[in-house]
C-alpha positions in Angstrom: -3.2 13.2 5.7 -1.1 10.7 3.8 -1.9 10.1 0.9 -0.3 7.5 -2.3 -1.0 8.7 -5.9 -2.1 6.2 -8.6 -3.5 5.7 -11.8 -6.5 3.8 -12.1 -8.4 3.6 -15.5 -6.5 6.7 -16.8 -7.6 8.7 -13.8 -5.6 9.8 -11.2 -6.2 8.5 -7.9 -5.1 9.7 -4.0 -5.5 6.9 -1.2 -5.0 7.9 1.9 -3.1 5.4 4.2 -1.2 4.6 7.1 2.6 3.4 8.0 3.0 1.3 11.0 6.5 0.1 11.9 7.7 -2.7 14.4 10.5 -4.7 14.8 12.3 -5.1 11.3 8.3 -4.7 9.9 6.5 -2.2 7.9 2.8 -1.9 7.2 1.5 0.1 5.0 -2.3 0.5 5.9 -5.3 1.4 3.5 -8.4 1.5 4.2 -10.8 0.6 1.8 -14.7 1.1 0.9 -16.8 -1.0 3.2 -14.3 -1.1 6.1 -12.3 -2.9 4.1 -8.4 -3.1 5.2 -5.5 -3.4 3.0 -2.0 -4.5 4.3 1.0 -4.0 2.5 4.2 -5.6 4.0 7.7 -5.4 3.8 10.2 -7.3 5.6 13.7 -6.4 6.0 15.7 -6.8 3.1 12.4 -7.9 1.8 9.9 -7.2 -1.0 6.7 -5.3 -0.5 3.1 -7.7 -0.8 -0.3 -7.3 -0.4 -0.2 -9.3 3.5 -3.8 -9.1 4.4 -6.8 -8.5 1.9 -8.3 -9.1 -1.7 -7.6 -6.9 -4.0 -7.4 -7.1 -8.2 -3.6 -8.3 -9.1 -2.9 -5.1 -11.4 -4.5 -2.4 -9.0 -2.2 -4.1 -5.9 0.9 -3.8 -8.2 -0.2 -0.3 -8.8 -0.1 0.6 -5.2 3.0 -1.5 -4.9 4.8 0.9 -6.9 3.3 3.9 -5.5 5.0 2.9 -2.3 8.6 1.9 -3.0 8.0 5.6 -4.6 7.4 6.9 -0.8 9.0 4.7 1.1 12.3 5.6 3.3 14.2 2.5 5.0 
């Protein structure tokens, strides 16, 4: 299982998620509580976003930073 490492509320926090990759496109895919998804996308040459879901603007960075941490071009 993949899994990113945060820190929310001075806890420690593992969410497990998936990559998907496709033409010059990367996904990074969490699933939330609820059935909630979370996209995060990078283009090439690109920053990554939060694509596709609501989440709170400082817990999004969070997990933004998590994955440039992880991610390999």
């Amino acid at each position: 299982m993949l899994a990113l490492k945060i820190i929310v509320n001075e806890k420690e926090v593992l969410i497990p998620y998936t990559v998907e990759r496709k033409y010059g496109l990367v996904n990074y895919i969490i699933k939330g509580k609820n059935a909630a998804l979370y996209y995060f996308r990078k283009y090439d040459g690109g920053e990554f976003h939060l694509a596709y879901g609501n989440m709170k603007e400082d817990l999004s960075n969070a997990v933004i930073e998590a994955i440039k941490e992880i991610h390999r071009e």
